[in-house]
N, C-alpha and C positions, 0 to 999 in steps of 0.2 A: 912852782913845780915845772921840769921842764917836761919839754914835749916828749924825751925816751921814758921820762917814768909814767908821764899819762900813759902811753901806751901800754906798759907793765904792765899800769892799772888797769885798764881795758881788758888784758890779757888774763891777768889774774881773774875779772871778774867773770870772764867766759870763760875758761875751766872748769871755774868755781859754778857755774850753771851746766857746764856740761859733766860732772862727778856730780850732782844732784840730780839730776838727769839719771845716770845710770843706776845711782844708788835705790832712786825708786822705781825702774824697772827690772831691778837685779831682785830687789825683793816683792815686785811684784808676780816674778816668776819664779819664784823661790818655792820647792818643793819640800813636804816632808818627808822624806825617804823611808823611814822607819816607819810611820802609817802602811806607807805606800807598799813596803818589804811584808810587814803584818798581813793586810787584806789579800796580797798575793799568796803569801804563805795558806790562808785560809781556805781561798779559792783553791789551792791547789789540792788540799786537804780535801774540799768535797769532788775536787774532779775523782780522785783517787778511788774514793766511798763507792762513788757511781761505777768507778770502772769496772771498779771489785765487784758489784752487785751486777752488774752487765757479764761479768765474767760468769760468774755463780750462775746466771740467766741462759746462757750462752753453753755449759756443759749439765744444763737441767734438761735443756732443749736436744742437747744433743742426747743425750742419754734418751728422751722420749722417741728420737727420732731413730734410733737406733734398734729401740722394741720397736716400733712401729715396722721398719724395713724388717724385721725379723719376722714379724706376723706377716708382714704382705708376703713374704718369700713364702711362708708355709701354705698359705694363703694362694699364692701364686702354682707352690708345685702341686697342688690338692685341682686347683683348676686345671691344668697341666691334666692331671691324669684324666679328668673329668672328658675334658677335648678330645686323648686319646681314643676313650671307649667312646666318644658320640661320634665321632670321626669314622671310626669301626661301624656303629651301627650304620648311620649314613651311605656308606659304601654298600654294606649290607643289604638297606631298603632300597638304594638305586639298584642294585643286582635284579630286585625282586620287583624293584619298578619295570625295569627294562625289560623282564621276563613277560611281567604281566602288560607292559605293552605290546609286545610283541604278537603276545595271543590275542590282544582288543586288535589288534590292525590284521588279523588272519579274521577275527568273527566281524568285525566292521567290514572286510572285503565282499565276505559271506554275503551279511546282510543287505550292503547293496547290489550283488547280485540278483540279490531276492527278490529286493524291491523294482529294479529297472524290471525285473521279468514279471514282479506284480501287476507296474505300472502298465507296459507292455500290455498285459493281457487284459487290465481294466479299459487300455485308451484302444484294444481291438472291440473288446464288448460294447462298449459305448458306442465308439462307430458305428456295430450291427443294430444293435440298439437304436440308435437315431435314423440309419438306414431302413429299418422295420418302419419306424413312427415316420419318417415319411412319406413309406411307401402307402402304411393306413390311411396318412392324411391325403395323399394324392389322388387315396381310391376314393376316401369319401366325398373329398372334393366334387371328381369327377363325377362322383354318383349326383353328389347336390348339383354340380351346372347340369347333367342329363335330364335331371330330372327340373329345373328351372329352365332352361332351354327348351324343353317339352311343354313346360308351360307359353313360356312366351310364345313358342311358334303357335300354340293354341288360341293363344290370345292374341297375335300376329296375324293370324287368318280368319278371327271373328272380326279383328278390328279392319281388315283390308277388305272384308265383306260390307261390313259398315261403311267404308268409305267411298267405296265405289258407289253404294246406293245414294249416301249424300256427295258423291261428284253430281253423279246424274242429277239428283236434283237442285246443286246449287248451279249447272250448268243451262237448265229449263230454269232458273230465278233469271241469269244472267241475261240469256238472250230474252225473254222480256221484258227487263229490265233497260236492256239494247234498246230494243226496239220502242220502247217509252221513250227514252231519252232521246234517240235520232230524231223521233218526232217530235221532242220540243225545241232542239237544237242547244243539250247542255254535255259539255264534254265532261271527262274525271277530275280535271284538273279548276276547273271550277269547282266544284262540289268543297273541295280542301285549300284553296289558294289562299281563303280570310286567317284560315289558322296559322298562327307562328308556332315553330317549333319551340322548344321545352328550352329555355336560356334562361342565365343568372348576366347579371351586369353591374355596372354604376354608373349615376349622372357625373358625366365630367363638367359640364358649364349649366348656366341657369340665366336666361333672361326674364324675369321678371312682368316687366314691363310689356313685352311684347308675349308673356306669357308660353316661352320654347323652352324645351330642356333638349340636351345634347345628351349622347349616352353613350358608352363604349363598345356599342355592340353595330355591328349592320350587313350589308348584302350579304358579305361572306359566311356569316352567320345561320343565314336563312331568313333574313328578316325583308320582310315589304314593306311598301308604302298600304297605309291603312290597318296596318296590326296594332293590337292594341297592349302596353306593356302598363303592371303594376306597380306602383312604388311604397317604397315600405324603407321604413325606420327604424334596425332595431325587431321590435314586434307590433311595431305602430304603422299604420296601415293610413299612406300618406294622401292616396291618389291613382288616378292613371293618366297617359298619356296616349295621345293618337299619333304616328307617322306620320309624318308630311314629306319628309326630305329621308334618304337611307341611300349611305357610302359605303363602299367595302368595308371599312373597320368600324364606323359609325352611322349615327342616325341622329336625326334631329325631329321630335314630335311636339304638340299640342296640347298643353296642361288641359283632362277636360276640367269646367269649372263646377261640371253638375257632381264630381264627383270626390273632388278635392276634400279631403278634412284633414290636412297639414302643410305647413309650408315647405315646397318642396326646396330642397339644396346642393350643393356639390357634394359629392363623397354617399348622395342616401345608395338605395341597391331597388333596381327595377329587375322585373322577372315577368314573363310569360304563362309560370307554374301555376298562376292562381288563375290563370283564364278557366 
């Protein structure tokens, strides 16, 4: 065979591949028309059914919708008149409102006339009223201080007769009471000097050892050397101490030991009050 019929051949036999090729996609896509015309035909048959029934639905509706706008219009012109006459009365009772306020704001002027000139003459009575009951109470008053005033000068000039008779005689105590003391050689100020005045404090330091307490109290206080101060606990009743040393703001005393029954501390509270 020569080489142009191989070719042929070749060519023949791709054709022949490509018409078998389309012959089964030609009937692969191959429709049946007449099916296809039928089901359409069907389908078109029940669009129609529906449309019809949609129509029939469609002037059922209307027709109902049509009584219905027929009633609401009767319906409408029946409300209609109704409005007219409530419209009329309304005007009507406003007329007779307006009337009848008119007369309330002539009797409400009235009446607060009445009452300002009530009030008026209640808030004068009251005033005379209260002016009466003061002047009662002013008199009674004055009756009770004359007559308590009368007492007290009474008893103002019993008591100044009294007093004079005990001057005179605390003034015969005194002078020989003077003349005792010149002769022993003791002045006033001895007689009170061992007393401390009446003070609260606290120990600020604590020697032990040498048996001193320091306290926050001193000269300026009123305090001496030789006073004797309480210490206490609480309600525990520590001891006392004697003065030795007294600074303006402070003092420094003598634990006694006869009389000690607690260990004294920083912070306890010494006092005067129990001498």
């Amino acid at each position: 065979m020569t080489l142009l019929g191989k070719i042929f051949t070749v060519l023949i036999f791709i054709m022949s591949v490509a018409f078998c090729i389309l012959a089964v996609v030609t009937f692969a896509t191959h429709k049946n028309w007449k099916d296809q015309a039928l089901k359409l035909k069907t389908t078109i048959e029940q669009l129609e059914a529906k449309n019809l029934a949609q129509q029939q639905e469609t002037l059922r509706a209307q027709g109902e919708l049509a009584i219905e706008q027929s009633a609401r219009r009767s319906v409408l012109s029946t409300l209609q008149v109704k409005l007219a006459l409530l419209a009329q009365d309304l005007d009507n009772n406003a007329k007779v409102l307006r009337d009848q306020t008119s007369a309330l704001t002539v009797q409400t002027q009235a009446a607060k006339t009445a009452e300002d000139t009530l009030a008026s003459i209640t808030a004068e009575v009251g005033k005379l009223r209260n002016e009466i009951r003061l002047a009662q109470q002013e008199r009674d008053e004055t009756y009770v201080k004359t007559v308590g005033l009368t007492d007290k000068l009474n008893q103002a000039e019993s008591l100044r007769e009294r007093l004079e008779e005990l001057n005179r005689q605390l003034q015969d105590q005194y002078a020989q009471l003077n003349r005792v003391a010149t002769a022993r050689g003791i002045t006033a100020n001895d007689v009170v000097s061992h007393i401390p005045p009446k003070l609260d404090g606290v120990v600020t330091a604590v020697d032990e050892a040498k048996g001193l307490v320091e306290i926050s109290l001193g000269g300026d206080d009123g305090l001496k050397r030789g006073h004797v101060l309480q210490v206490i606990s609480g309600n525990t009743y520590l001891g006392q101490i004697i003065l030795r040393q007294v600074g303006p703001d402070k003092a420094v005393g003598d634990i006694d030991k006869k009389m000690q029954r607690g260990r004294i501390k920083k912070g306890d509270n010494v006092t005067t009050k129990l001498s």
